[in-house]
GULUM-734307 format. One record per residue (C-alpha): residue number from 0; residue in one letter; x, y, z. Coordinates in steps of 0.1 Angstrom, whole numbers, plus 5000, padded with zeros to 4 digits. Layout:
<fidrens>
[fidren NUM,"A",[X,Y,Z]],
...
</fidrens>
This chain:
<fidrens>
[fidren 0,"X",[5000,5000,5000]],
[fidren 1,"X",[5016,5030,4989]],
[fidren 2,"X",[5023,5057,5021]],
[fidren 3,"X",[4996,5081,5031]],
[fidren 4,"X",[5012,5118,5016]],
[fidren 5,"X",[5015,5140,5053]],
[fidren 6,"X",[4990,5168,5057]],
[fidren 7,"X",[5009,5203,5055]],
[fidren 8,"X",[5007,5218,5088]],
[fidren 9,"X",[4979,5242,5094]],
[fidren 10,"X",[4999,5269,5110]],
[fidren 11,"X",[5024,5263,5079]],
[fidren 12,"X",[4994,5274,5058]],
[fidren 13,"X",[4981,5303,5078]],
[fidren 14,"X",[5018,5317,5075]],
[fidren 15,"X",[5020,5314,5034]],
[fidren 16,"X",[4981,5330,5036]],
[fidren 17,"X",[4989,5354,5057]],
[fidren 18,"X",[5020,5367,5034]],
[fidren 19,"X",[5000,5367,5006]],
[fidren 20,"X",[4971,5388,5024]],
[fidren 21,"X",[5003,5414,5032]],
[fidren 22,"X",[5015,5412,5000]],
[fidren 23,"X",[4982,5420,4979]],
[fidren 24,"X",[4970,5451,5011]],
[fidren 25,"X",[5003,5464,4997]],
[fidren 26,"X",[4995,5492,4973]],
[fidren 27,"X",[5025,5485,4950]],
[fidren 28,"X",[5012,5449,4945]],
[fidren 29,"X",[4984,5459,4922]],
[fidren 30,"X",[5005,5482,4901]],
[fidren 31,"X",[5023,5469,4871]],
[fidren 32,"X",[5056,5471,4858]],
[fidren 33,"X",[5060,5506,4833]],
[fidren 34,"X",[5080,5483,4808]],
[fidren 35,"X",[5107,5461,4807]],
[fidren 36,"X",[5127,5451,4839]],
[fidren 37,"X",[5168,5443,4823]],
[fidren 38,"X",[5166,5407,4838]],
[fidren 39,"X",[5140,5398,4811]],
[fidren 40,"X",[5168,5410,4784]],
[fidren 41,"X",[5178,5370,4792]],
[fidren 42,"X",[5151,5358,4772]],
[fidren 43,"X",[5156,5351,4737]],
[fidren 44,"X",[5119,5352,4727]],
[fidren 45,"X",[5112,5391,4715]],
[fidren 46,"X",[5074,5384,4718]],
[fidren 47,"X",[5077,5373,4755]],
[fidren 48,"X",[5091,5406,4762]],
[fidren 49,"X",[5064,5424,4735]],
[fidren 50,"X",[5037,5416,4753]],
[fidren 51,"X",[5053,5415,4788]],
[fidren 52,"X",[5051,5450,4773]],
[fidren 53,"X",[5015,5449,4764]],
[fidren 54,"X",[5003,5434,4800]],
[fidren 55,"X",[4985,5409,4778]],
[fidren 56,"X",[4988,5383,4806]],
[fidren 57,"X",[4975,5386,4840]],
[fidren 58,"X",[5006,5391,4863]],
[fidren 59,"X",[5021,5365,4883]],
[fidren 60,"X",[5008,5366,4919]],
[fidren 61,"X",[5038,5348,4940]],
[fidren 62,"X",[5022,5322,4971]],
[fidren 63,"X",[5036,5324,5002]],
[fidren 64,"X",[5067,5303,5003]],
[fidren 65,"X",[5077,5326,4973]],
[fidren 66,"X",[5076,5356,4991]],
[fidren 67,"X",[5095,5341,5018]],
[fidren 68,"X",[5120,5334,4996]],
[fidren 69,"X",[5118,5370,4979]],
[fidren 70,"X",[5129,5379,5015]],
[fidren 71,"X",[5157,5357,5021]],
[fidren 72,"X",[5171,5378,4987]],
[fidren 73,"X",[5167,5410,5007]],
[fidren 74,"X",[5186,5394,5033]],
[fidren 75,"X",[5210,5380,5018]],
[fidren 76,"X",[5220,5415,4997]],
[fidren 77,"X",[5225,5432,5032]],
[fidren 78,"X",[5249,5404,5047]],
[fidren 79,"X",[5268,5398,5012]],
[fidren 80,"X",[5275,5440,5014]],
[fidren 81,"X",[5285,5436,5052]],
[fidren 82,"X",[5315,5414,5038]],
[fidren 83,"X",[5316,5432,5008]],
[fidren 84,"X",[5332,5462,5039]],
[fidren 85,"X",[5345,5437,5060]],
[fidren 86,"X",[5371,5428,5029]],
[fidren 87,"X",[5376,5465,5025]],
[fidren 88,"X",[5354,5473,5000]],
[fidren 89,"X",[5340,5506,4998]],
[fidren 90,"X",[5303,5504,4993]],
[fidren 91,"X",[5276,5530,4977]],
[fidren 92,"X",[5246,5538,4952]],
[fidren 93,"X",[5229,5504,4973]],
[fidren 94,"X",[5195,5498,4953]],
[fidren 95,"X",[5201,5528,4925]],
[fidren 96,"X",[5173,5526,4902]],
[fidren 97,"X",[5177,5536,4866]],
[fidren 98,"X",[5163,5534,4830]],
[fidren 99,"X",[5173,5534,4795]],
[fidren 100,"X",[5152,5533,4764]],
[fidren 101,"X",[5131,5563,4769]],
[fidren 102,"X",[5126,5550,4801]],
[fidren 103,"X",[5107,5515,4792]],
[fidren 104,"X",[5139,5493,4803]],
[fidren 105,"X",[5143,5497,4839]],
[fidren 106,"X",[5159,5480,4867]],
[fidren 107,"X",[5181,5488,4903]],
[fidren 108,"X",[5219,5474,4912]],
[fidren 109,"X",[5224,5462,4944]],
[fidren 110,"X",[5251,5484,4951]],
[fidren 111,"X",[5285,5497,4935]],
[fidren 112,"X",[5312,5490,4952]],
[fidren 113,"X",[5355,5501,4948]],
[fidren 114,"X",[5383,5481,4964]],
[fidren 115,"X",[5379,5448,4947]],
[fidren 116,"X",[5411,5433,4956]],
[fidren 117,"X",[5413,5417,4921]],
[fidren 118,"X",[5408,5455,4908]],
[fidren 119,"X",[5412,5474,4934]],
[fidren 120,"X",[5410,5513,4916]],
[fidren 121,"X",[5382,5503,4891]],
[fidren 122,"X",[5342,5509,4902]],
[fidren 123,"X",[5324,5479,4900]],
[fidren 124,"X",[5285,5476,4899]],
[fidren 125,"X",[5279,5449,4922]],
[fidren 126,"X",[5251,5419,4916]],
[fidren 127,"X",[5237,5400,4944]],
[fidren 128,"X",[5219,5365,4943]],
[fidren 129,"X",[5212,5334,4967]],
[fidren 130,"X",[5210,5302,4952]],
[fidren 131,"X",[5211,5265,4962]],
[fidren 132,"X",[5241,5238,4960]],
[fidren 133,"X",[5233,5228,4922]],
[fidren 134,"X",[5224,5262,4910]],
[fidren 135,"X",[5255,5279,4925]],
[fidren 136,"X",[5281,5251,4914]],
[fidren 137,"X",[5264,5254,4876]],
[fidren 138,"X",[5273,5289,4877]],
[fidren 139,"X",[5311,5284,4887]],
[fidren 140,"X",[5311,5261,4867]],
[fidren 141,"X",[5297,5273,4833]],
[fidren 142,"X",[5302,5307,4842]],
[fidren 143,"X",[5273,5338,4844]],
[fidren 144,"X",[5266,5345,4812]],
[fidren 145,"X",[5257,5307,4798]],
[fidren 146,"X",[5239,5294,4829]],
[fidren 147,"X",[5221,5328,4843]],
[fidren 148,"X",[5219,5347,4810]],
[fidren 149,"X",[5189,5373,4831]],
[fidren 150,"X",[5213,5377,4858]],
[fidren 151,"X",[5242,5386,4832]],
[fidren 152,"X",[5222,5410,4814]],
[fidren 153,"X",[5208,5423,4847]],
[fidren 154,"X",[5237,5434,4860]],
[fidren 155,"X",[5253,5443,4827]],
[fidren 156,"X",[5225,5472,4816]],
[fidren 157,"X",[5227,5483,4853]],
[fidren 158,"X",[5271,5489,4840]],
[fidren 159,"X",[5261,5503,4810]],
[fidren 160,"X",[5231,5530,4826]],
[fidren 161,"X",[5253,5540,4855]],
[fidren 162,"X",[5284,5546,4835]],
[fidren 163,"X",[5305,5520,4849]],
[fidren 164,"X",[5327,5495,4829]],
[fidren 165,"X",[5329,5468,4852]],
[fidren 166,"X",[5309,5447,4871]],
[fidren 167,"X",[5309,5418,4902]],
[fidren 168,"X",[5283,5394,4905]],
[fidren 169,"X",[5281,5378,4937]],
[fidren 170,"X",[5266,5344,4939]],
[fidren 171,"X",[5266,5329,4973]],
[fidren 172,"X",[5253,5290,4983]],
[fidren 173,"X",[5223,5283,5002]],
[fidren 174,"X",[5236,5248,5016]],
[fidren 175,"X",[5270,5257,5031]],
[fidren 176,"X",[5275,5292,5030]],
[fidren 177,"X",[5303,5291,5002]],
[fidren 178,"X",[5307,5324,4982]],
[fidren 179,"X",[5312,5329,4941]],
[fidren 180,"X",[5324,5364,4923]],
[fidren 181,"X",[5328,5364,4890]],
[fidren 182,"X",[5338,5401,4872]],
[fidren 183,"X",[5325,5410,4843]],
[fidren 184,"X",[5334,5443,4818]],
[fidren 185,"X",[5306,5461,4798]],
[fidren 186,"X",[5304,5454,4762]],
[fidren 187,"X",[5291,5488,4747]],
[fidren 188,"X",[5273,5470,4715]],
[fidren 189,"X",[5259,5445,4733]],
[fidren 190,"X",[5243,5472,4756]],
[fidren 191,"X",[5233,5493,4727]],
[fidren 192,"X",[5222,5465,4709]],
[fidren 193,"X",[5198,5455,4740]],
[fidren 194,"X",[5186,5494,4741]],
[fidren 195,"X",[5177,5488,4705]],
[fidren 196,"X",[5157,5459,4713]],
[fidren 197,"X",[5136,5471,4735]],
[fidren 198,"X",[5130,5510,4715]],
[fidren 199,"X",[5118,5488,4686]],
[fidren 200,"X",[5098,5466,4707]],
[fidren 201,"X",[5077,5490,4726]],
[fidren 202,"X",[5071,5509,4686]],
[fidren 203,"X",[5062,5480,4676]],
[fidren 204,"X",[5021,5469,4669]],
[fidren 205,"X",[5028,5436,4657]],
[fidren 206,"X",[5037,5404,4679]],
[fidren 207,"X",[5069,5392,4670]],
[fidren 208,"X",[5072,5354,4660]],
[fidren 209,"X",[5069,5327,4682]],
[fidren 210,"X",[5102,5305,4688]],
[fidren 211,"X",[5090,5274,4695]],
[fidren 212,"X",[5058,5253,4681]],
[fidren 213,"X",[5059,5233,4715]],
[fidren 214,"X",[5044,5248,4749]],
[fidren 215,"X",[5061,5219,4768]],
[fidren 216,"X",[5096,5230,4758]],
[fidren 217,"X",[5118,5255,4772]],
[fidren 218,"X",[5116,5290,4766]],
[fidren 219,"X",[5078,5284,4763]],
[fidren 220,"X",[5070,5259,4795]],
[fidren 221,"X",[5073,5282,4824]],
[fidren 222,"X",[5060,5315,4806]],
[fidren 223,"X",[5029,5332,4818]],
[fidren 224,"X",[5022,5343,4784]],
[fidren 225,"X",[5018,5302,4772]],
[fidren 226,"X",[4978,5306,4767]],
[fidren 227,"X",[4979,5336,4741]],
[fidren 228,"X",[5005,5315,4725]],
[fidren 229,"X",[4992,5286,4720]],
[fidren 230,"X",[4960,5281,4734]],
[fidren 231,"X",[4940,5308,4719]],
[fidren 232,"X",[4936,5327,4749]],
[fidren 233,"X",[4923,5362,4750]],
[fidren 234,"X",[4946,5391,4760]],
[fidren 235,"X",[4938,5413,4793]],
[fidren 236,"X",[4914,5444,4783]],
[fidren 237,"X",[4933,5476,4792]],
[fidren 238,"X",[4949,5505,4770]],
[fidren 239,"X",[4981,5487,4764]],
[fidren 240,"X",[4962,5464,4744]],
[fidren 241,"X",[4940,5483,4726]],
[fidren 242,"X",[4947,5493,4690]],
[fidren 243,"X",[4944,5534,4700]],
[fidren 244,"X",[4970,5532,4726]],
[fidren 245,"X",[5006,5552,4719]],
[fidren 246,"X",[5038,5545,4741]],
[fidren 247,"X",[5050,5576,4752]],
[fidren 248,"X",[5085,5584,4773]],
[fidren 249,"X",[5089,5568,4811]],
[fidren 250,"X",[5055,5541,4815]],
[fidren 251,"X",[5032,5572,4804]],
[fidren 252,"X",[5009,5565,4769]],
[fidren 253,"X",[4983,5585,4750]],
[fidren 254,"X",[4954,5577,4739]],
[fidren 255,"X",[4947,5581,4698]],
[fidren 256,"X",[4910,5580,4703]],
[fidren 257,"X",[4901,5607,4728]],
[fidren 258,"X",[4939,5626,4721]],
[fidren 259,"X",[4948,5625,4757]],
[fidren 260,"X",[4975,5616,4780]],
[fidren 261,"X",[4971,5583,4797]],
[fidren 262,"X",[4990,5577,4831]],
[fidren 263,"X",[5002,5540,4841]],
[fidren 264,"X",[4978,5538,4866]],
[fidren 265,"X",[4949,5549,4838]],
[fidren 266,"X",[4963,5524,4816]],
[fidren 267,"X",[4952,5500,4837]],
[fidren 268,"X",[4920,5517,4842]],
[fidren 269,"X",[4913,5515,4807]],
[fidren 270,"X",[4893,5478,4809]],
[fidren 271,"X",[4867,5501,4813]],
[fidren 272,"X",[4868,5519,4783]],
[fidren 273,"X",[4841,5518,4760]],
[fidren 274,"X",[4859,5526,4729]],
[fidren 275,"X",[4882,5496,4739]],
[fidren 276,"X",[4897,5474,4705]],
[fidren 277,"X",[4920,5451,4706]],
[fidren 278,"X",[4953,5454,4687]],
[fidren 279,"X",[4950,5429,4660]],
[fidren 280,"X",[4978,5414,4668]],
[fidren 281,"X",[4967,5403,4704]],
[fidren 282,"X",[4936,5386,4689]],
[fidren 283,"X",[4934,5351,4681]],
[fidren 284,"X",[4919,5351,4650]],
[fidren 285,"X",[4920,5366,4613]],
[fidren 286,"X",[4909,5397,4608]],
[fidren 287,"X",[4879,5404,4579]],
[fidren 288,"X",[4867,5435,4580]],
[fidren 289,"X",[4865,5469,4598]],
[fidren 290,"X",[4841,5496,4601]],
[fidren 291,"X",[4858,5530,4612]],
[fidren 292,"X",[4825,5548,4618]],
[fidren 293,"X",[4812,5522,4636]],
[fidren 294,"X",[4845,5517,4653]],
[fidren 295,"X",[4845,5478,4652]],
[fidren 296,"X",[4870,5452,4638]],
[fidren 297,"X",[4856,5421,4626]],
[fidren 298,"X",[4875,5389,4633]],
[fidren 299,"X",[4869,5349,4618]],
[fidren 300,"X",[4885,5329,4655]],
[fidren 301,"X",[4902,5302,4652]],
[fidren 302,"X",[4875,5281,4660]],
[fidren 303,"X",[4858,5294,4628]],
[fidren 304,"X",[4833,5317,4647]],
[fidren 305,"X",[4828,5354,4634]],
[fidren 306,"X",[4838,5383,4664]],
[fidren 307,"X",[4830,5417,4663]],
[fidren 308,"X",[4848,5437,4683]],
[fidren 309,"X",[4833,5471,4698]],
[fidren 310,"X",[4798,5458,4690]],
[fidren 311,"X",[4771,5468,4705]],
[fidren 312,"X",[4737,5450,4711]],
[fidren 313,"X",[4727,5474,4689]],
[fidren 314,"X",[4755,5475,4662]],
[fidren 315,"X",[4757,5438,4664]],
</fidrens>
């Protein structure tokens, strides 16, 4: 007879529930991204990021346990720049926040820090994770860029927006406490290049390719986006998906339709909109006609049924 599975602990659960009620009370929690955070330059899929972009997908509400974990970062960060000074390293800028891109690729270092003993003149922009035994040992052994390509690009737009041609990601082991640093310097191109990437991005109205045909397959397994790529899923209704929304400088937008400004937070808002269409490219289905004084867009779905959107009971 195979074993009876244990019962998690009540308490254990009234501890993840009660994170999760702190977490969502916190004002922050129900406000988005403005664009694209430089850890998601480690993706290769452009339409990941593109409708990352677009909010398409609801956003990723992290349980309890996660949040606890989240924490143990925070933690973590404030004893790794303890030892950073105990080794004589001059610490500073701790959680600068910057943005390139017009403001729509944003991110914060952990700190910058001088008096590396390896270089002990040069600035460094400093990069600080927690990982477990097999996670930390792929990393020393593959090195940052091939096994943590987010982290890697994470750190490296933080070089390339603060100035700063070097950087030191520190990588210490849950398990047993051991400690990785691995120096990087900034590649100008590639930093431009990633600039680029996201500029044309957020211009962009058109979903970029997909780069897999396989949901179960890395990149596309673990992404939130998954249903509007392959299961015909409908996008989120807001102002970043509709077809008269404008990306302006710094998370704000404007509105086409009414010519007006449209803050994040009224982005947001926008579900509510009554002149709402969806881009074209978020819908799953082929597009057949339009009607610009009616102001609908008339789609065949996949399923072969015939969608109008911005119909009205009496328009439709």
């Amino acid at each position: 007879m195979a074993p009876i599975p244990p019962i998690e602990s009540s308490t254990v659960l009234a501890i993840w529930r009660a994170r999760e009620a702190e977490a969502a009370a916190d004002p922050r929690s129900a406000f988005e991204g403005f664009g694209v955070s430089a850890s998601a330059l480690g993706s290769p899929c452009d339409r990941q990021v593109w409708l990352t972009l677009r909010w398409a997908s609801p956003p990723e509400a992290p349980g309890g346990r996660q949040l606890r974990i989240f924490e143990r970062g925070d933690i973590e960060e404030k004893r790794v720049i303890a030892d950073l000074r105990r080794a004589g390293v001059e610490v500073s800028r701790e959680q600068e926040r910057f943005a390139l891109a017009g403001g729509w690729l944003r991110g914060k270092v952990d700190a910058v820090g001088i008096g590396l003993l390896e270089a002990p003149k040069a600035e460094h922009v400093v990069e600080i994770k927690s990982m477990n035994a097999s996670s930390w040992r792929a990393v020393q052994k593959h090195g940052l860029r091939a096994n943590r390509p987010e982290h890697w690009h994470q750190l490296h737009i933080g070089m390339a927006a603060l100035g700063i041609a070097r950087g030191a990601y520190v990588a210490t082991c849950k398990d047993d406490e051991a400690v990785y640093i691995e120096r990087i310097q900034l590649d100008v191109e590639e930093a431009n290049r990633q600039e680029a990437r996201v500029e044309r991005l957020v211009a962009a109205h058109d979903a970029p390719l997909k780069i897999a045909d396989n949901a179960e397959r890395p990149p596309c397994r673990f992404c939130r986006h998954k249903a509007l790529c392959f299961e015909a899923a409908m996008p989120r209704r807001h102002c970043r998906t509709c077809l008269h929304f404008a990306f302006g400088r710094d998370g704000a937008g404007h509105c086409m339709r009414f010519d007006e400004p449209r803050s994040p937070q009224r982005q947001q808002e926008g579900r509510d909109c009554p002149a709402h269409l969806y881009l074209p490219a978020l819908v799953p289905g082929e597009q057949i006609d339009a009607d610009p004084e009616a102001e609908t867009v008339t789609y065949r779905m996949q399923s072969g049924a015939i969608w109008v959107d911005g119909a009205t009971e009496e328009t439709a």
